[in-house]
N, C-alpha and C positions, 0 to 999 in steps of 0.2 A: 029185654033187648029189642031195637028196634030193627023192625024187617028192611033189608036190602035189598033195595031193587036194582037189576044191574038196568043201564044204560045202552041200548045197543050203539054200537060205534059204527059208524058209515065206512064203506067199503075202500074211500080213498084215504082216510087217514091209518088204513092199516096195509098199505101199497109198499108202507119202507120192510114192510117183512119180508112181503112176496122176494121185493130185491134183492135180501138178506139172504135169503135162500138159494137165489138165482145166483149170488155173488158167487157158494160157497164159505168155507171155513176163513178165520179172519187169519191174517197173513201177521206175524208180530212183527214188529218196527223194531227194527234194529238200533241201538244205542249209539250215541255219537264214537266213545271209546270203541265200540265192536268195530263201526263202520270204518275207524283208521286202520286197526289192527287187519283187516282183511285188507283195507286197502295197502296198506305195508307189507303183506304179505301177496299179494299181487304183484307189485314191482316194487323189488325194495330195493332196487337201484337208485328211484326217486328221492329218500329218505338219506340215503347215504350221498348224494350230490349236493341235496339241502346243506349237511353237516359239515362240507367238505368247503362248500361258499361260505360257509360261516365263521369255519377255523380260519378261513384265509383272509375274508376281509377283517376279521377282529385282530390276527397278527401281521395285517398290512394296518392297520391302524396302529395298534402300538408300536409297531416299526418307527412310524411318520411322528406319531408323537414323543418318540427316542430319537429321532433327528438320525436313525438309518434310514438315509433316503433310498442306497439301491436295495435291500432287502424288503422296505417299502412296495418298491416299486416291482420286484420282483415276485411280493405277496399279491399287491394288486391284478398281475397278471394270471398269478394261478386262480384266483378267484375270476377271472373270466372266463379261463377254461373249465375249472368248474361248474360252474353257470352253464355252460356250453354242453357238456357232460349231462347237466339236468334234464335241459331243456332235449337232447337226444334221447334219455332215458324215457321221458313222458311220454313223445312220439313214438317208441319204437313198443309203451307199454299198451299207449293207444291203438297201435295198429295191432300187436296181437288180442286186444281185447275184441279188437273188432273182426278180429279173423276164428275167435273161436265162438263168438255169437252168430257169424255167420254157417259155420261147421254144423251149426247145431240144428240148425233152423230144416 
């Protein structure tokens, strides 16, 4: 066998240790599917206004293309309130999100 010499390495290419160390333990990245599921579970208000704009405008569409125009027209409407609904749910999940990152601090 032939003798190995080790190489000594220069003190800046081993700097990403120092770091490595300084960082701490490595923090695991959460999964796209995890990331919903907790976000679902945060405000699942969000989720259920989604489903709810969706029921509406898909049976305000088949309404219109059955030539019920006011049940149409009366889908279309709940699908703005729903939307409406969403769009209240995100803010009011936003502001408590931000009221318990501040609580904590």
């Amino acid at each position: 066998m032939a003798n190995k010499t080790e190489i000594p390495l220069p003190a800046e290419d081993l700097d990403w240790v120092q770091l490595r160390q300084d960082l701490g333990p490595v923090v695991e990245v959460e999964t796209t599917k995890e990331k919903l599921l907790r976000k679902i579970n945060e405000n699942p208000l969000v989720p259920i206004g989604c489903l709810a704009t969706t029921a509406a405008l898909t049976a305000g569409l088949y309404n219109f293309r059955t030539g019920n125009r006011k049940m149409s027209q009366f889908m279309m409407r709940t699908r703005i309130a729903a939307q409406g609904f969403t769009v209240l749910a995100l803010i009011v999940g936003v502001v408590m999100t931000y009221g318990d990152k501040k609580s904590t601090k």
